[in-house]
C-alpha positions as CSV (number, residue, x, y, z in Angstrom):
1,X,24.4,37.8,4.1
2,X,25.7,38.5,1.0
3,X,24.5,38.0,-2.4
4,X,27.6,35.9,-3.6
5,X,27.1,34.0,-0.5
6,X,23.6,33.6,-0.7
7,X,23.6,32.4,-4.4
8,X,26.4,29.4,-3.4
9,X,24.4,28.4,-0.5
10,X,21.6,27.6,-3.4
11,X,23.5,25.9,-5.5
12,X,24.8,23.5,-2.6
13,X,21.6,22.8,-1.8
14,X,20.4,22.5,-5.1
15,X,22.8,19.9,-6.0
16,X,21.9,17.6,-2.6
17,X,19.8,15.0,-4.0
18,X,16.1,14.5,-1.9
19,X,16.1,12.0,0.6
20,X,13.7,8.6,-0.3
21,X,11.5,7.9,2.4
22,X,10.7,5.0,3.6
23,X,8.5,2.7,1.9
24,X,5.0,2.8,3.0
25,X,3.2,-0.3,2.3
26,X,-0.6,1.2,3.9
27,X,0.3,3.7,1.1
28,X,1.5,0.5,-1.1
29,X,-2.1,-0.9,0.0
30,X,-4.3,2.6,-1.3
31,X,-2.5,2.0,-4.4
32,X,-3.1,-1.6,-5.6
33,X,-7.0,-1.4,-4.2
34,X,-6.9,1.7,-6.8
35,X,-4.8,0.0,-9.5
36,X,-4.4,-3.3,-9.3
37,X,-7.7,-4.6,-7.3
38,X,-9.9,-5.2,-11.0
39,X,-7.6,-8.0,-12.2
40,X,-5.7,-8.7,-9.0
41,X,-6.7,-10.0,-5.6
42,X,-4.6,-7.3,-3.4
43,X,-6.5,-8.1,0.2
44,X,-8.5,-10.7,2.5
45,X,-11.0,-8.3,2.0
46,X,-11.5,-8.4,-1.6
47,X,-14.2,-10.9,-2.8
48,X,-13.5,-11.5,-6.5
49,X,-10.8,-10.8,-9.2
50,X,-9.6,-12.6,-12.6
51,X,-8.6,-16.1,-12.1
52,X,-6.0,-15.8,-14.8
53,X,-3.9,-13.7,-12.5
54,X,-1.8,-14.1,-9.8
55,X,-2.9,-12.9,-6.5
56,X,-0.9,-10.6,-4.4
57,X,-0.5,-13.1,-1.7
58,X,1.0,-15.8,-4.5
59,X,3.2,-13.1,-6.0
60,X,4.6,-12.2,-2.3
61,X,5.7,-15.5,-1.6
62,X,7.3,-16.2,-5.3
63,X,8.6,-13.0,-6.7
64,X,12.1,-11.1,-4.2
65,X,11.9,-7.7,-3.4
66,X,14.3,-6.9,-6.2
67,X,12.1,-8.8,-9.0
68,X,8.8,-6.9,-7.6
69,X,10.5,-3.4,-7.8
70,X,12.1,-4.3,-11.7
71,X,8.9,-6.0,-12.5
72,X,7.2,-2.7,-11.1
73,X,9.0,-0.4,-12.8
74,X,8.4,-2.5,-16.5
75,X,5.1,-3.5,-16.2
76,X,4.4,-6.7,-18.1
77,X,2.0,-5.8,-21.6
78,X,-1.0,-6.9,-20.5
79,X,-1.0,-4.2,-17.4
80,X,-2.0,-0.7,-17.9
81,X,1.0,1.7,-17.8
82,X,0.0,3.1,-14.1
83,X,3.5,5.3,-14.3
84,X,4.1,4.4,-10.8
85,X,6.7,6.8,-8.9
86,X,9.5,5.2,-7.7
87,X,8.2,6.4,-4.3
88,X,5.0,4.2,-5.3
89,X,6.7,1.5,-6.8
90,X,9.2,0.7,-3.3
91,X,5.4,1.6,-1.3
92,X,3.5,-1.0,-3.3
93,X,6.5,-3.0,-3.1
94,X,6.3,-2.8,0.6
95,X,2.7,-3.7,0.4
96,X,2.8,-6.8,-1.7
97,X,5.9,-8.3,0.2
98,X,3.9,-7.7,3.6
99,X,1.4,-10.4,2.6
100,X,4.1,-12.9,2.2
101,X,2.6,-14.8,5.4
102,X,-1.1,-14.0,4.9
103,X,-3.7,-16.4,3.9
């Protein structure tokens, strides 16, 4: 192949954006135990968390996908700047809306 050749087939794929994969709420799950499981109830399993904030189960079943994901990616003050990825953000996303119809 030749050079020329070689150097446009780079910078096609260069410029072809990554795919997203699919959100992954067992991933979504790893990350609120490790993030959000101090203040938050995140599982059935979980035996205590702050009773001045909402558990995961109450946020599923009030908050839309789209007002998760924006609410994810701007965390309110009184959270700790996680800088989620966006990868994280749609897999805990996926997580939180899964327990919709739990408990």
């Amino acid at each position: 192949m030749r050079p020329l050749a070689i150097l446009s087939l780079l910078a096609v794929t260069a410029s072809v954006p990554a795919l997203a994969a699919p959100p992954d709420p067992d991933h979504g799950k790893v990350i609120a135990q490790r993030w959000c499981a101090a203040c938050h109830d995140v599982s059935l399993s979980q035996k205590q968390a702050s009773a001045d904030v909402p558990s995961f189960f109450y946020v599923a079943r009030h908050m839309d996908k789209r007002d998760l994901t924006s609410f994810l990616t701007d965390p309110h003050p009184k959270m700790p700047d996680m800088s989620l990825t966006r990868q994280e953000i749609d897999d805990l996303t996926a997580y939180i809306r899964s327990l919709a119809d739990q408990k």
